[in-house]
TIGU-175383 format. One record per residue (C-alpha): residue number from 1; x, y, z. Coordinates in Angstrom, 3 decimals, padded with zeros to 6 digits. Layout:
N
[NUM,[X,Y,Z]]
...
//
This chain:
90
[1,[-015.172,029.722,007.075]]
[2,[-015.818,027.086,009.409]]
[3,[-019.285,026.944,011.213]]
[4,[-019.686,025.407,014.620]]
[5,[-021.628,022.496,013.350]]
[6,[-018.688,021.333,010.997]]
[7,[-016.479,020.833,013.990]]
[8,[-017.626,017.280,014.500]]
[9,[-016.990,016.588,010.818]]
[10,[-013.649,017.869,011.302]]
[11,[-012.641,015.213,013.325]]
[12,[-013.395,012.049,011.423]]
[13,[-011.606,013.185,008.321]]
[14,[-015.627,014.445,006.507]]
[15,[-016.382,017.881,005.410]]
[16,[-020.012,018.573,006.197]]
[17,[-020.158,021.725,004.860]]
[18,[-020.599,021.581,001.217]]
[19,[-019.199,025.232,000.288]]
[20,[-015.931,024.115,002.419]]
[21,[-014.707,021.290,000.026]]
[22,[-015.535,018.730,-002.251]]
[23,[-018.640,016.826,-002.521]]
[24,[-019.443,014.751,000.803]]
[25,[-019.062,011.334,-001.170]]
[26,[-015.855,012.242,-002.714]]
[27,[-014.757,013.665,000.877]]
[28,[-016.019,009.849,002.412]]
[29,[-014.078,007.941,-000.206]]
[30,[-010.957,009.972,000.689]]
[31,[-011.756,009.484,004.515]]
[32,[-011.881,005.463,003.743]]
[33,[-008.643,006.126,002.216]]
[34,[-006.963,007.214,005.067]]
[35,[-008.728,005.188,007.677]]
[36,[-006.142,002.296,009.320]]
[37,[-007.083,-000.935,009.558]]
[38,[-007.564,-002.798,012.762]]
[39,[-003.805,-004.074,014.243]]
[40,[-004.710,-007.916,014.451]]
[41,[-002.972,-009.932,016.379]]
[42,[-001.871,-013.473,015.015]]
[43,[-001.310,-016.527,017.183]]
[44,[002.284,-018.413,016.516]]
[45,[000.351,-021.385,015.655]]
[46,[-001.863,-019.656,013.041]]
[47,[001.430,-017.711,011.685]]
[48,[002.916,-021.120,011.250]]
[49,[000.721,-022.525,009.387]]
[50,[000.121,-019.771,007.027]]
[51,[003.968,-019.676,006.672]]
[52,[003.727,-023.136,005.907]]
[53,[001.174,-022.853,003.073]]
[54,[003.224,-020.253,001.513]]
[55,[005.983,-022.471,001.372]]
[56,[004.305,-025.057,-000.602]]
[57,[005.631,-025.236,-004.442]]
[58,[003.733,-023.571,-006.629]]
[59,[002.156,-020.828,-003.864]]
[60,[003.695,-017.007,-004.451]]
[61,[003.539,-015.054,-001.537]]
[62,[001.400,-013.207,-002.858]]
[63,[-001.200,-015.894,-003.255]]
[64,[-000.828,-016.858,000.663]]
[65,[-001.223,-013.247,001.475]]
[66,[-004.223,-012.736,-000.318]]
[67,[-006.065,-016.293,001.096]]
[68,[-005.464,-014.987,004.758]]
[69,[-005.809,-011.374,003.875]]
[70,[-002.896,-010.517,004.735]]
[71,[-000.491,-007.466,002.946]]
[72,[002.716,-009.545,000.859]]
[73,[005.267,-007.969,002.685]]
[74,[003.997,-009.163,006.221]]
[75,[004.002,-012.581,004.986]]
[76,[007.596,-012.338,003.646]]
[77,[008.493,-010.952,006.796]]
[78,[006.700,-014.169,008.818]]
[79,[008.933,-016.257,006.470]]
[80,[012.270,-014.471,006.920]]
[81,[011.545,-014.724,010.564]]
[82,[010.629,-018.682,010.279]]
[83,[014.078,-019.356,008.117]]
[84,[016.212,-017.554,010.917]]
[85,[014.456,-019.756,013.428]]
[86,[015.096,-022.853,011.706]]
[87,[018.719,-021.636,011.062]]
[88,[019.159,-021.062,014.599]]
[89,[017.905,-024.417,016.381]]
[90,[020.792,-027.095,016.866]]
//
């Protein structure tokens, strides 16, 4: 049964009313779960330069992702992009 007040809850992902699902902190943490992250946009100088730092010997990906916040695979994908560039200038 759903009562008019939940209705708000309902929206954002929270159960309000405590007989209609699990506790309200374990229904928050699985709300965070689910919530995306802001798109942010990256400038093709900033991209560069992180690109570059990953590059350096010694630096996984994974360590340049993490310094800029960034997810691994969005990085490799910055430096795929940069080799094809580079393979593609005269």
């Amino acid at each position: 049964m759903i009562r008019s007040h939940a209705i708000s809850g309902l929206r954002s992902g929270i159960s309000v009313v405590p007989s209609a699902g699990p506790r309200p902190s374990v229904a928050l943490a699985r709300a965070t779960l689910h919530e995306r992250e802001a798109h942010r946009r990256w400038p093709d100088e900033v991209k560069a330069q992180i690109v570059s730092e990953s590059l350096r010997p010694g630096v996984t990906v994974n360590e340049g992702a993490e310094r800029h916040a960034l997810k691994a695979n969005h990085l490799s994908s910055w430096r795929t992009l940069a080799r094809q560039v580079k393979t593609s200038l005269p």
